[in-house]
N, C-alpha and C positions, 0 to 999 in steps of 0.2 A: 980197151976201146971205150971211147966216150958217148953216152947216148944225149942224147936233146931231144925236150919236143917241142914243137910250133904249135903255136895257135894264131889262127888268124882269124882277124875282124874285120868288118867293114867302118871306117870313121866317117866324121862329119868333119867340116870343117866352118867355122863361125866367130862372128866378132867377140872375142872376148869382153866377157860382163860379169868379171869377177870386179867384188867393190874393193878391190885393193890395185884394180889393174888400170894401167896410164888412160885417160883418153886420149882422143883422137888430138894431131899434132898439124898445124897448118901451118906453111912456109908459102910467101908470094916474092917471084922477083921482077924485076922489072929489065924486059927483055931490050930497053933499049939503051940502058948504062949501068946492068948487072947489077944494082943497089937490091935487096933482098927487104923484106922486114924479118923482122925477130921470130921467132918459130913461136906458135901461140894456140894453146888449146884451143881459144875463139875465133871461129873465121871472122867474124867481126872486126876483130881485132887487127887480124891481116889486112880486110877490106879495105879498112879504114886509111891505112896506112897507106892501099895504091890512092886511094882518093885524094889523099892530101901529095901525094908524089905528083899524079896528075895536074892539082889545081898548081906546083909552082913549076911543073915543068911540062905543056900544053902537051907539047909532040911527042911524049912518054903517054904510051896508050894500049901497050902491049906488054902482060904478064904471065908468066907460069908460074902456075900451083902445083906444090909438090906436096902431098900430106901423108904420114904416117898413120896405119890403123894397125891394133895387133890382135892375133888374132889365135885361134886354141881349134886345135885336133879335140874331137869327140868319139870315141867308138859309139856306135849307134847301139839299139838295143837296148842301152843302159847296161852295157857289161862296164864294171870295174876292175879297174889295172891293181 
């Protein structure tokens, strides 16, 4: 017969803020002829790129943002796995 034991904890759950871990990832498309910009840590970066889509193409005025965050399980307490 096999025995096991459980333990259970209660976790956290929270943005990951290890310094070796990705940041946050921005993607914008542009909802009225699917052209995307490049995926870019900086929203900025995205921004930029509807702004100038808008300025050569007026009646493109409509985008979705889709961004990546990642994120880490904590047992609370400070119990160690």
């Amino acid at each position: 017969m096999t025995r096991s034991v459980y333990r259970y904890l209660r976790w956290t759950m929270g943005p990951e803020n290890a310094p070796e871990a990705p940041e946050m990832v921005h993607e914008l498309e542009c909802m009225s002829c699917d052209a995307a910009a490049d995926p870019s840590e900086e929203f900025e970066t995205a921004r930029g790129w509807a702004f100038s889509r808008t300025g050569r193409n007026p009646s493109h005025r409509q985008y979705r943002e889709t961004f990546t965050r990642f994120w880490r399980m904590t047992p609370t307490d400070g119990e160690r796995l």
